[in-house]
N, C-alpha and C positions, 0 to 999 in steps of 0.2 A: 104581320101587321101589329104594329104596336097598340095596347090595349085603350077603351076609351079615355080611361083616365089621364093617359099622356097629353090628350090634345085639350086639356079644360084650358080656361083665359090664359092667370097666373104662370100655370107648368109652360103653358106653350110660348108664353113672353120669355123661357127661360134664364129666370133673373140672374145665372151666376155668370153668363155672358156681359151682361153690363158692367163687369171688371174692366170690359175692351173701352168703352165707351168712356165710362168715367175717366181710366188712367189716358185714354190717346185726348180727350178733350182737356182733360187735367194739366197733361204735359204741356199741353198748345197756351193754355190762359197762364199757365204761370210761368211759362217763358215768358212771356208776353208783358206780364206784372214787372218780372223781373227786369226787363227795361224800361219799365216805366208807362206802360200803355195799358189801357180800360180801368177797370176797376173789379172789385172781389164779387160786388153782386153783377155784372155784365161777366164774369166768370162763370158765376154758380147756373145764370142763365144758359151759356155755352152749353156747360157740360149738362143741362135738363134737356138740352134741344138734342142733344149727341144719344142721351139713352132714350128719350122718343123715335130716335130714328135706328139705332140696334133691335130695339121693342117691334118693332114695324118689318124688319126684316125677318126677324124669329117670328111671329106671327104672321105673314105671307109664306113662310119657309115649304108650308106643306101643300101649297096651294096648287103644287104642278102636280102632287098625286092625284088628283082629283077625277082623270080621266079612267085610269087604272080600277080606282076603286069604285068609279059608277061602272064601270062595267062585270067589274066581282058581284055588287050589290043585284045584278039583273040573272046573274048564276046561281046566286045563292036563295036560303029557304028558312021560314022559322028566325032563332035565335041571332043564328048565322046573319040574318039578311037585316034583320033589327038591328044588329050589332055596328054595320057597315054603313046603314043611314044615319046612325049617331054619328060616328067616327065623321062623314061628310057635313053632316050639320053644321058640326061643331069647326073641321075646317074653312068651311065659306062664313060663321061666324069671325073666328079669329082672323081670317081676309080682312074684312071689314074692317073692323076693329084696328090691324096692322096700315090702312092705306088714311082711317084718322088720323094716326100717329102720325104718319108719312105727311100728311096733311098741315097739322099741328106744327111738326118741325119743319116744314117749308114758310109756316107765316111769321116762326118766328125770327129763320132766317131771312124773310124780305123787312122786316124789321130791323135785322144787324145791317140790312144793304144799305140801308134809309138814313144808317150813320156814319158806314164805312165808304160805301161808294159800290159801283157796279160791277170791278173785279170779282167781289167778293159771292154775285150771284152765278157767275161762271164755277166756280166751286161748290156750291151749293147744289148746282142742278147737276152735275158729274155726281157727286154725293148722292142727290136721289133717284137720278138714274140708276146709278149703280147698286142702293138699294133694292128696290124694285125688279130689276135685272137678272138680279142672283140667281131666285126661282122662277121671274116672273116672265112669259112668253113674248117674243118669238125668240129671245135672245137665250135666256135660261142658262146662263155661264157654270153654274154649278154643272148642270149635266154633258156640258163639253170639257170638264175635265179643268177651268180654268178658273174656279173658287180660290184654290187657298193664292194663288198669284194674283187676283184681282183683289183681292181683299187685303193684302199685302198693304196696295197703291191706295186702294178705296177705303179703308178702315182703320190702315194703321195713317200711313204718310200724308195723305189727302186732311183726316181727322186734326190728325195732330195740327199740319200746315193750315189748312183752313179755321183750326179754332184760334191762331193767333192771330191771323188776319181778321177777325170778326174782332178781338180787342183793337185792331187799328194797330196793329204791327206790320212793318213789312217782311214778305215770304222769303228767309234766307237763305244760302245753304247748311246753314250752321242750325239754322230749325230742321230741315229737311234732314242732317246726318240725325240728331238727335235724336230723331223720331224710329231710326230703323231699328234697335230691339224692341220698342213695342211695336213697330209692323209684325216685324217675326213672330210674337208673341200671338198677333191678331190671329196670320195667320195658324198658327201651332193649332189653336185652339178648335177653327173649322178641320186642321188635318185630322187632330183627335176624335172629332163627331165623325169623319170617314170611314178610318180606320174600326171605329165599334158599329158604324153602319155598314160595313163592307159588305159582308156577306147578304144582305137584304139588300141594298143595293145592285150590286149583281144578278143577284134572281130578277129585283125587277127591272134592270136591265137599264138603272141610272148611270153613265160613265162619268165617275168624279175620276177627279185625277188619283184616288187612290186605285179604283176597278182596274184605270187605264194603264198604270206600271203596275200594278199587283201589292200583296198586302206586304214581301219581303222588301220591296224597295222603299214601300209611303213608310216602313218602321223604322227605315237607314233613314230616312229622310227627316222622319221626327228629330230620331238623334242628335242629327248633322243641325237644324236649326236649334234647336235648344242649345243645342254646343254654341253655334252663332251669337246668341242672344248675348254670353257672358263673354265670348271675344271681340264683340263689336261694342262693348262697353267697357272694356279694357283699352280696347282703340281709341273710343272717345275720352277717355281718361287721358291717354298718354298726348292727346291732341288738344288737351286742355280745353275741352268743350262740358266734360264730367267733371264739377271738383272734386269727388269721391268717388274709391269704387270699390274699396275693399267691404265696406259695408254689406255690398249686394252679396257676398256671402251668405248671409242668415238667409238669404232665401234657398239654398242648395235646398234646404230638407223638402220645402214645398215643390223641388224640380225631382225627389226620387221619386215619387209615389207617380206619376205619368209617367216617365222614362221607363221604368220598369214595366209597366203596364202596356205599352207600347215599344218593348224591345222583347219583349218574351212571348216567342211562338203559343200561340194558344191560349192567352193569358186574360183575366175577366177585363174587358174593357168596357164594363156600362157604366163605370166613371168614369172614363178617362177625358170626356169633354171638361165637366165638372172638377177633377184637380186640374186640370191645366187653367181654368179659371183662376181656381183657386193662386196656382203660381202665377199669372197677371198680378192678381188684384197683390199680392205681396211683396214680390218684385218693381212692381207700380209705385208703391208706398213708398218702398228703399230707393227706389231710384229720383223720385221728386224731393227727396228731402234735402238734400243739398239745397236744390236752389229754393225751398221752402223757407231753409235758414236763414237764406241771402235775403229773407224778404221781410225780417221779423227781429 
């Protein structure tokens, strides 16, 4: 069990996730700008609605241990049993807390409906479905093994496509190709928390899709999409959707420190969520700047 202090507000909103959030909302409004549709602050609104609704999923996230650990808490004694009533507190706390959020970015999205049109609530409610979803019951997609592929659809492509449709863009293929290295990226990020969750995972008997191929294929797997990430942007380069792409080089350095971490048998991965953040949010940066320039 990881120790109380994991699960305080802050730690469990764990902020370096909202790299996902910002860069796939980011991408969505300023494609969007960059044809000419909404405006900078109906942008900056987007992407506050997009990390209330990441915030909300990291905060429900532990809400299906919940069973597990009331029933340790009726075994246990003393320190032990103390220790475990926090640890639940603090989880149905941050529940709460995580379905405001959920809350919060649902009204802000019937407000973008109120200007876009009704399309735009059919995407929305797939979004909070799909938040809530993740961990939350009967459905629970994390533990059937189908996180990092729904999160793909749900956080990268969805994100992306649905925040330019809230500018009053229409959804194209050419938003929808755009969008797929930071899918990848999305999901990289939940493969990474698997991968350092595996083994506790396994004991308690969560089947993420890393349990379910095992930990040598989820580390081929990392690989193989990170490799993705910078040849599906070489693609959208050569198809004239990328203006640039040699740029996204400077981000290599932020892509060894996870690769390594996740290709070396046995290797510390209690950061490995955390850089792979980190290579979003840098990647994210490089990769917007083009059509930043286009806008300025």
């Amino acid at each position: 069990m990881k120790p109380v202090s994991a699960y305080g507000f802050i730690r469990a909103t764990r902020p370096f996730t909202f790299s996902v959030a910002i860069a796939a909302c980011g991408l969505g409004t300023v494609l969007a700008l960059h044809e000419g549709h909404g405006s900078v602050w109906l942008a900056l609104l987007i992407v506050g609605a997009g990390v209330l609704l990441q915030a909300a999923v990291n905060l429900i996230n532990d809400h299906a241990d919940l069973p597990l650990l009331e029933e340790q808490v009726q075994q246990a004694e003393g320190a032990r049993r103390a220790q475990l009533q926090a640890v639940i507190d603090a989880i149905r706390r941050n529940f709460r807390w995580g379905m405001v959020f959920l809350g919060l970015a649902f009204l802000i999205g019937l407000g973008l409906v109120w200007v876009q049109g009704w399309p735009l609530l059919v995407l929305i409610v797939i979004g909070l479905l799909g938040a809530y979803f993740y961990s939350g019951e009967p459905v629970h997609y994390k533990r059937r093994g189908l996180g990092v592929v729904l999160v793909f659809w749900l956080m990268g492509v969805l994100l992306v496509g649905g925040s330019a449709v809230a500018m009053g863009a229409p959804l194209t293929v050419e938003v929808l190709l755009i969008s797929i290295p930071f899918s990848l990226l999305t999901s990289l990020v939940l493969l990474g928390n698997e991968l350092r969750d595996h083994a506790e995972d396994e004991r308690h008997g969560l089947r993420t899709l890393t349990v379910r191929i095992g930990e040598w294929r989820a580390r081929q797997l990392f690989g193989l999409m990170l490799g993705a990430v910078y040849a599906g942007s070489l693609l959208l380069w050569w198809g004239e959707l990328l203006p640039w792409v040699w740029h996204l080089a400077l981000s290599l350095p932020l892509a060894w420190p996870p690769l390594r971490a996740a290709w070396q048998p046995g290797a510390d991965r209690s950061q490995l969520p955390q850089q792979t953040g980190r290579l979003f949010a840098g990647f994210g940066l490089l990769f917007l700047m083009p059509y930043l320039a286009r806008l300025f």
